[in-house]
C-alpha positions as CSV (number, residue, x, y, z in Angstrom):
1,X,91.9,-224.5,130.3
2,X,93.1,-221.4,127.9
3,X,96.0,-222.0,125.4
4,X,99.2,-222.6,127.2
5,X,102.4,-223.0,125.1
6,X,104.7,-224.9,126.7
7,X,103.6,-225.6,130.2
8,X,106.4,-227.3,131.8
9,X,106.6,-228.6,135.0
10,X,109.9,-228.4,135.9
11,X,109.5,-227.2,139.7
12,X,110.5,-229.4,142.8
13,X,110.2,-232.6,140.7
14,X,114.0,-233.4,141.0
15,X,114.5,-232.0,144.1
16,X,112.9,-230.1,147.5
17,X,110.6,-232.8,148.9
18,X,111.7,-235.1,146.7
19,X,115.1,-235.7,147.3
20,X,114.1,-237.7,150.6
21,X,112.3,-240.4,148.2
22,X,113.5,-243.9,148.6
23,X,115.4,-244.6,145.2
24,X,114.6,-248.6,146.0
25,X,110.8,-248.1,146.1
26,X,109.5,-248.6,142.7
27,X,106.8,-249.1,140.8
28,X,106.5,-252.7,139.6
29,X,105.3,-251.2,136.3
30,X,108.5,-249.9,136.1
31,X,110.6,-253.4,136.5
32,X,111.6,-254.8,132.5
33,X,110.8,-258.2,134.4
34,X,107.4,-257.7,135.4
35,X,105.6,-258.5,137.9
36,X,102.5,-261.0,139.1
37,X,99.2,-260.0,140.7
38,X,98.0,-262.9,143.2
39,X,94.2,-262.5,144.3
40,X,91.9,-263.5,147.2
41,X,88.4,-264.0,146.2
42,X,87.1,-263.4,149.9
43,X,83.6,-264.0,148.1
44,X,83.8,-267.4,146.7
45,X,82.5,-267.0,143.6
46,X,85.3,-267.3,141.3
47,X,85.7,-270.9,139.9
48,X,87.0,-272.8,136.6
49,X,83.9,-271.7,135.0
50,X,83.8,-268.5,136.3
51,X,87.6,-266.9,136.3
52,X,89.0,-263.7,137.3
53,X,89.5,-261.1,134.5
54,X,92.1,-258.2,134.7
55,X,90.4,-255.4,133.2
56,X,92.6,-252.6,132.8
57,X,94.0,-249.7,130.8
58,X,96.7,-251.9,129.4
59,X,94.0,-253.7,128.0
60,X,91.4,-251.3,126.6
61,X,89.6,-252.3,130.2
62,X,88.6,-255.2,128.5
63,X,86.0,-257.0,131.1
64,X,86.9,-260.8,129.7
65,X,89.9,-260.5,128.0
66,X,91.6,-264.4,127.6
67,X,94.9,-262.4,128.1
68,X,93.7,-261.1,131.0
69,X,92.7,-264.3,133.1
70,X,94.0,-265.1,135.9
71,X,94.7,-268.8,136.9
72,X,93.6,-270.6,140.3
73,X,96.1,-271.6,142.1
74,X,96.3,-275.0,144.8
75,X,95.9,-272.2,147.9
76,X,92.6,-271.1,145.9
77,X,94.0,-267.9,145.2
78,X,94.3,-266.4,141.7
79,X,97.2,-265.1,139.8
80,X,98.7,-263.2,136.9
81,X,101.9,-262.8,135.4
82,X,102.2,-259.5,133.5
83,X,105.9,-260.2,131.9
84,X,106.6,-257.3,130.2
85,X,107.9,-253.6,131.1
86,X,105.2,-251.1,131.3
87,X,107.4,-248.4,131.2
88,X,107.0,-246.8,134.6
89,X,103.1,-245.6,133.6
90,X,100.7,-246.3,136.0
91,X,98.7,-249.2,135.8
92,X,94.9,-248.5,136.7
93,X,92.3,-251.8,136.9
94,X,89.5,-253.4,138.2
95,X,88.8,-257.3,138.3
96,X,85.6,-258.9,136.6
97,X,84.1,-262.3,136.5
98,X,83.7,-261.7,133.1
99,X,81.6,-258.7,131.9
100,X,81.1,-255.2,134.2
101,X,77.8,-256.3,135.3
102,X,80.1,-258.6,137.6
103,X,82.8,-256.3,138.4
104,X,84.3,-255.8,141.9
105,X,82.4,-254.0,144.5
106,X,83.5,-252.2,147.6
107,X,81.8,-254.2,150.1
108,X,79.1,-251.9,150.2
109,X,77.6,-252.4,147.1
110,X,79.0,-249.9,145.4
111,X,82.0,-249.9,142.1
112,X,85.4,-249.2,143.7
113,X,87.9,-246.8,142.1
114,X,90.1,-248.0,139.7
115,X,93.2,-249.7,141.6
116,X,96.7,-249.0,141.4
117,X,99.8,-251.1,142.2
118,X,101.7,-250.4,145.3
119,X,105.3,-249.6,145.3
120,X,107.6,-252.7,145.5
121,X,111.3,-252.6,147.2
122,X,113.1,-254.1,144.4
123,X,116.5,-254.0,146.6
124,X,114.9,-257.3,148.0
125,X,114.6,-258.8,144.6
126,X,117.1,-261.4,143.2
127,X,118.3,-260.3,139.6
128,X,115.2,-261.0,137.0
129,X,113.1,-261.8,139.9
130,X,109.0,-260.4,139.5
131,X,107.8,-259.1,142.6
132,X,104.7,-260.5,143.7
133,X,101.6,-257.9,144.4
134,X,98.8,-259.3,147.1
135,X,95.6,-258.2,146.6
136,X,92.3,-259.1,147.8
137,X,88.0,-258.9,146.6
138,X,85.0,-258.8,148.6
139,X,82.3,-257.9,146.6
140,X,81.7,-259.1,142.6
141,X,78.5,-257.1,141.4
142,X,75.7,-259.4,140.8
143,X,74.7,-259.7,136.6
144,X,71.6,-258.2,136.0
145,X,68.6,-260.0,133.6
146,X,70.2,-260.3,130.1
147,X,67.5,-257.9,128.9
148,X,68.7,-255.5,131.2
149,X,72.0,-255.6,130.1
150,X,71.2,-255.4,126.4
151,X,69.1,-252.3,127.4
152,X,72.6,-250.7,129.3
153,X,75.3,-251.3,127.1
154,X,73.8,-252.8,123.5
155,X,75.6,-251.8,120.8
156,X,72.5,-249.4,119.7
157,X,71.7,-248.2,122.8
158,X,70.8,-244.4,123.4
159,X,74.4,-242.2,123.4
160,X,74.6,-239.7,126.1
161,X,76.2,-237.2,124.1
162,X,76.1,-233.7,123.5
163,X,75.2,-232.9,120.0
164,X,74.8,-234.6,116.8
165,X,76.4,-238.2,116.9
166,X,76.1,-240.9,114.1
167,X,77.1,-244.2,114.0
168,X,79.1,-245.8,110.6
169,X,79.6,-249.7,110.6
170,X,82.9,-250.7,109.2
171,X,84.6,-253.6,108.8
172,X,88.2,-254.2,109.0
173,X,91.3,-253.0,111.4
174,X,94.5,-255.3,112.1
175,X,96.3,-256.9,114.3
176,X,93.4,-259.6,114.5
177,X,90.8,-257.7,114.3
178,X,90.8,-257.9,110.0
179,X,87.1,-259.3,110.6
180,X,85.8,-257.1,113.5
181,X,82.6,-254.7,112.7
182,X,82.8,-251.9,114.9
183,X,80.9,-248.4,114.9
184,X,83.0,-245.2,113.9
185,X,81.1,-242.4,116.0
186,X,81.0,-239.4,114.0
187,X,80.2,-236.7,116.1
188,X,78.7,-233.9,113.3
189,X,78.9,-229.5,114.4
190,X,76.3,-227.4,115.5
191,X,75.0,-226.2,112.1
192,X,76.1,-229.1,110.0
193,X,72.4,-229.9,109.3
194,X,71.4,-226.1,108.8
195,X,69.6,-225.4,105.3
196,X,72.6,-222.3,104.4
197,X,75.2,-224.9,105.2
198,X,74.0,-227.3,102.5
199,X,76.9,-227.0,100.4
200,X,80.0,-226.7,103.3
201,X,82.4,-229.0,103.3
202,X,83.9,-229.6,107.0
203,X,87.6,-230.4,108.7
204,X,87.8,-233.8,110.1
205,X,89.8,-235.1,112.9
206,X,90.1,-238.9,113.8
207,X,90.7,-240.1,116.5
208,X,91.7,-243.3,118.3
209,X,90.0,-245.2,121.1
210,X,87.3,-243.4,120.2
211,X,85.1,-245.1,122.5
212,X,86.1,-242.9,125.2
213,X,85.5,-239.6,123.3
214,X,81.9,-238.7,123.8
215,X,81.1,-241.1,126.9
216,X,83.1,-242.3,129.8
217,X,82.4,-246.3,129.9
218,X,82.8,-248.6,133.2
219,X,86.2,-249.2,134.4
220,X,87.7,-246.2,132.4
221,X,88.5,-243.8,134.5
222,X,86.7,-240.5,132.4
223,X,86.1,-239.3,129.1
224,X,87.9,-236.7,126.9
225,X,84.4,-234.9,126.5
226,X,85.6,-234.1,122.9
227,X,81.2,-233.5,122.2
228,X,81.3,-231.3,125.1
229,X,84.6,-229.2,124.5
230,X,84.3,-228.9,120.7
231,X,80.6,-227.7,120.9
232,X,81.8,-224.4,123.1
233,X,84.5,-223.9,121.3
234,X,82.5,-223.9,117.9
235,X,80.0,-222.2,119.3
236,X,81.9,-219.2,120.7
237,X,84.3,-218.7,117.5
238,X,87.4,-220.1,118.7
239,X,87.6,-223.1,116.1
240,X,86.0,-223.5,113.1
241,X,83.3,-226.0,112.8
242,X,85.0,-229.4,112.8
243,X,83.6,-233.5,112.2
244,X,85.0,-235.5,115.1
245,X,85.2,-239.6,113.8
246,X,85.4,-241.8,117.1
247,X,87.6,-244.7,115.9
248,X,86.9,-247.1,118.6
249,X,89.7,-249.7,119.8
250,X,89.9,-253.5,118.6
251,X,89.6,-254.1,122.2
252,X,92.1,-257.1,122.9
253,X,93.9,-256.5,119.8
254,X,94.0,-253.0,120.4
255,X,98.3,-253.2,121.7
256,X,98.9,-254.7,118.5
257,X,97.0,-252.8,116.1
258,X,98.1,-249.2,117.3
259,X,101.5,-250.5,117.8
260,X,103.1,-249.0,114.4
261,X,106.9,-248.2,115.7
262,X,108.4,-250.5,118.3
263,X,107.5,-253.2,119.7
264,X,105.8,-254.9,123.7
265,X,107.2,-258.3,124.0
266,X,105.1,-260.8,123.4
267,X,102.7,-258.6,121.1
268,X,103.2,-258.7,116.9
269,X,102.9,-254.9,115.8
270,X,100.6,-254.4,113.1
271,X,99.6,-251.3,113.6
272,X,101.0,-249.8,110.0
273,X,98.4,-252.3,108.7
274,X,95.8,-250.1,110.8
275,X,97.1,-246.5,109.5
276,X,96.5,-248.7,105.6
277,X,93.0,-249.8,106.5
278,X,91.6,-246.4,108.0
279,X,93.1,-244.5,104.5
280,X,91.4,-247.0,102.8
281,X,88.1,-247.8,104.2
282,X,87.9,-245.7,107.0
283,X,88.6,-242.7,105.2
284,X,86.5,-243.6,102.5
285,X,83.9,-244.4,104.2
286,X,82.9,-241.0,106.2
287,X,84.1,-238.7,103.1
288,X,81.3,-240.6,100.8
289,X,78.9,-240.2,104.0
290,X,79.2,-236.8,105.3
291,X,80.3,-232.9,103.6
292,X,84.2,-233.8,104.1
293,X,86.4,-231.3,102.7
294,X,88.9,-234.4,102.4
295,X,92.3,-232.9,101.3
296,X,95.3,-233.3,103.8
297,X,95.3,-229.7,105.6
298,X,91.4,-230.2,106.4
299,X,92.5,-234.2,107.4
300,X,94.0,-234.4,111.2
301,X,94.4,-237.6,113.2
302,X,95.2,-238.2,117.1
303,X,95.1,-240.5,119.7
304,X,96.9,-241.2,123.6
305,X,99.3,-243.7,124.5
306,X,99.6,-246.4,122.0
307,X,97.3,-243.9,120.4
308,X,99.8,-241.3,119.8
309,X,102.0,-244.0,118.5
310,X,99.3,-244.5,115.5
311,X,98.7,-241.1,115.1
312,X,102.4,-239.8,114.9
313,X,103.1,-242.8,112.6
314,X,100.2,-241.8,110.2
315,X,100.8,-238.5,110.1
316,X,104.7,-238.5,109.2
317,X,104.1,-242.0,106.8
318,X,101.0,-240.6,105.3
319,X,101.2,-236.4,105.4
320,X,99.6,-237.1,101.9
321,X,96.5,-237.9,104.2
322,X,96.6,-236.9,107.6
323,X,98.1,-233.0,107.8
324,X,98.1,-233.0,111.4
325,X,98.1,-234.7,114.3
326,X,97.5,-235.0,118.3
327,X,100.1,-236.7,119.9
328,X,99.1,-237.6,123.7
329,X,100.9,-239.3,126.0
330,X,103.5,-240.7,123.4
331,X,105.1,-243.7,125.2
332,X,108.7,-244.8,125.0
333,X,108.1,-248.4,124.3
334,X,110.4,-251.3,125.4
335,X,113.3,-249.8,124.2
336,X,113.4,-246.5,126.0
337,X,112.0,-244.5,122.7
338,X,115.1,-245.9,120.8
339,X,112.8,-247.5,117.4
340,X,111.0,-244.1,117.5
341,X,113.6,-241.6,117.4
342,X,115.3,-244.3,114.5
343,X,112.1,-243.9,112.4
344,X,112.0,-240.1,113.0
345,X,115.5,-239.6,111.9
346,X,115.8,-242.1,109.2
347,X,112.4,-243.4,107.7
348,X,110.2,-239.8,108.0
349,X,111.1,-238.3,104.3
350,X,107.8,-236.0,104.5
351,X,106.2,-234.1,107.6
352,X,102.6,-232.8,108.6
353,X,102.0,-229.6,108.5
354,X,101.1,-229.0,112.3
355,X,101.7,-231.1,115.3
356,X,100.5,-231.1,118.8
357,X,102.6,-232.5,121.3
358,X,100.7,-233.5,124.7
359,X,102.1,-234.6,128.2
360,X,101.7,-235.0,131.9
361,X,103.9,-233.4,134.7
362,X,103.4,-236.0,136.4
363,X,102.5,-238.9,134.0
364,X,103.7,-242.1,135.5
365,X,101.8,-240.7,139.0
366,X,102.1,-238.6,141.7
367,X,104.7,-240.7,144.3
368,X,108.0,-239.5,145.0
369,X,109.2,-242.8,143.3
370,X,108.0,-241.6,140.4
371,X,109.8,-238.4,140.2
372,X,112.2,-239.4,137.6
373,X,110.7,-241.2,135.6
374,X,108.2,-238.7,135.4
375,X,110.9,-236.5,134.2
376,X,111.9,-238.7,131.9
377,X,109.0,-238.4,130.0
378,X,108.5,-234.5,130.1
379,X,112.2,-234.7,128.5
380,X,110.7,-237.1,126.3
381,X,108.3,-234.7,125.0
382,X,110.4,-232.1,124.4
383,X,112.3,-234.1,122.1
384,X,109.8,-235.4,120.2
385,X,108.9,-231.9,120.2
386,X,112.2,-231.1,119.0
387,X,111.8,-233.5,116.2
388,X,109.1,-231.9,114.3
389,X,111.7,-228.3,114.8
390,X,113.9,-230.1,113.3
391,X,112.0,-230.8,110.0
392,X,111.5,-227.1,109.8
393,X,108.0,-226.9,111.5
394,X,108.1,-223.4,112.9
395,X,106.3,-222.2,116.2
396,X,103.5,-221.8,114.6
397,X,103.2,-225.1,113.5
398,X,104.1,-227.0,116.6
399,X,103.1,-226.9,119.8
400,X,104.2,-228.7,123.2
401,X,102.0,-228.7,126.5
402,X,103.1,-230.4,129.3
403,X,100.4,-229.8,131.9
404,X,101.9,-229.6,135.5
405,X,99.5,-232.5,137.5
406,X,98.3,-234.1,134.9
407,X,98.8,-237.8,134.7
408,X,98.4,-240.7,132.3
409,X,94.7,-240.6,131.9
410,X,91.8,-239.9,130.3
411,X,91.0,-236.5,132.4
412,X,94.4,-234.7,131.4
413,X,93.9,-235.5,127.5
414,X,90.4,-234.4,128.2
415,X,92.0,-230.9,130.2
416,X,94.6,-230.6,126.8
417,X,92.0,-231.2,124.1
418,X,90.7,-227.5,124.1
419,X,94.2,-226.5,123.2
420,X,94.4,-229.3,120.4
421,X,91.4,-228.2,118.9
422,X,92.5,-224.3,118.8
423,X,95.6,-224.6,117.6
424,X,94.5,-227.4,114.4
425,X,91.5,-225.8,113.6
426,X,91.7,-222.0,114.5
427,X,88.8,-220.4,113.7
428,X,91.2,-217.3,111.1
429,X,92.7,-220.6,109.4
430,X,95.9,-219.2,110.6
């Protein structure tokens, strides 16, 4: 996708087609009450011992998440409560017995796609009442040997990336992960290794979930082929060489520790703690390891979702740092957006030098009952958008896409991160 400034799907969105949509079917994502999820295990194999997991992209698709598990009920079906407004964005998921080598099959033997939740008519629902989504399983993958599975997914297994990609064990995050050891993958430019680039220091950009960066993993629904995108673009002069650091996720701390404005209810932010422990380990860490040039306008950080919440936080809070940032996705939290635009106007004393402001047309989906919530959020852009004008950062130093289909996912950040990566890291340094 070439550089588009401000792409805005503005269109038939509030009217045309959509004007026939039935204002009373909803999205129970989109309900401040929540909802439940009750499940038939049409296979039998679910027990006490053996629950039902919601992996999902609430949940970092967490195969055995305890927050995720559902509970057997006396009519041996299963259920979960999920008690807290989503915010319209679309729930994707899968259910496990525990691990992907035992998630849900299609009958046939084969992974389904990632599920979504029906609309719900909420004109049927008493005040504060959580509609209640039937589904059904009939397949669970059977676990392979545990030798195979070590082979698939060990944590030193063979990456499938393209390029130069090193692992860096570190130790830390928040949130409850302050004792995790996780990977960064540092994903290192064509030429990095080259004998006449010895002495060249390099541009970094962090990012969040960076799990998903180089690889797409089960249940996630694809990859933001950052290996893929940054090598083509390096390669044909557009950016300058850049080092990519994969932060990956704390997994089912991963709400709280990139929660670092706002709040979920039910979840204890901490992710300010996380924005302190990747200056001061994280940070560190890959400048002692690798040809960093290290200062703030060579420094960038991004992430999606709760990720742009981290990255938007670090780079306003610590510009001394982080000069730039991505912001995907940016979501409006349990209070409609209200603690971030307080923290922008009253708490932000020193800006980054560039921002990049990502969204979907169509971010909470594609329905006609999502049409105004999906509006909602391209408004929502703009005005986070509008913040960083605000501060004084000029055209050149902003820049807002808003990609017409796009949704909520992993593709469209994927579509938008040629467009990051050329406007932070220009190959002129303009």
């Amino acid at each position: 996708m070439l550089i588009l400034k401000y792409i805005v799907a503005v269109l038939a969105l509030t009217g045309g087609a959509f004007a026939y949509a039935d204002p009373d079917m909803v999205r129970p994502e989109s309900l401040e009450q929540g909802f439940v999820i009750v499940v038939k295990d049409e296979t039998g194999k679910a027990d006490n011992a053996h629950p039902i997991y919601l992996a999902s992209s609430i949940n970092g698709w967490n195969p055995a998440d305890e927050k995720m598990v559902l509970t057997g009920r006396s009519d041996t079906r299963w259920q979960i409560v999920i008690d807290r407004d989503l915010q319209g964005v679309g729930v994707q998921f899968k259910f496990t017995l525990g691990g992907w080598d035992q998630e849900e099959l299609d009958g046939n033997g084969k992974a389904i796609e990632n599920r979504s939740l029906p609309l719900v008519d909420r004109s049927k629902l008493n005040p504060g009442e959580m509609p209640i989504v039937e589904l059904s399983i009939v397949e669970f993958r059977v676990p392979v040997s545990l030798a195979e599975e070590v082979r698939m997914s060990g944590r030193y297994r063979q990456l499938n990336v393209t390029g130069d990609v090193r692992r860096l064990e570190v130790r830390g995050g928040s949130g409850g992960a302050e004792s995790m050891t996780r990977d960064l993958l540092v994903w290192l430019p064509p030429g990095y290794e080259a004998f006449e680039n010895r002495d060249r220091q390099y541009p970094v950009l962090y990012m969040c979930d960076g799990q998903n960066l180089f690889e797409q993993l089960p249940g996630v629904p694809g990859e933001w082929h950052a290996d893929e995108t940054a090598t083509a673009l390096i390669e044909n002069g557009s950016i300058e060489p850049v080092i990519i650091v994969g932060i990956p996720s704390a997994g089912v701390n991963r709400v709280s520790e990139y929660l670092a404005i706002g709040s979920y209810r039910g979840v204890v932010p901490d992710g300010r703690a996380f924005v302190d422990w990747v200056v001061r380990e994280v940070k560190p860490r890959v400048d002692r390891a690798f040809r960093t040039a290290g200062d703030p306008a060579s420094t960038s950080i991004g992430g999606a979702s709760l990720g742009g919440i981290v990255a938007l936080y670090a780079s306003t809070a610590r510009s001394d740092v982080f000069g730039s940032a991505i912001i995907e996705s940016l979501p409006m939290l349990s209070d409609r957006g209200e603690s971030v635009r307080s923290y922008l106007k009253d708490d932000v004393h020193h800006w980054p030098t560039k921002a990049f402001v990502g969204m979907g047309g169509q971010e909470v989906g594609s329905d006609k009952a999502d049409a105004e919530r999906n509006l909602l959020y391209r408004q929502w852009a703009k005005e986070i958008d509008g913040a960083f004008q605000s501060a004084g950062l000029g055209e050149s130093r902003r820049m807002l896409v808003i990609e017409a289909d796009a949704h909520h996912s992993e593709p469209a950040w994927s579509d938008r991160f040629d467009d990051a990566l050329m406007f932070l890291f220009p190959s002129n340094g303009g």
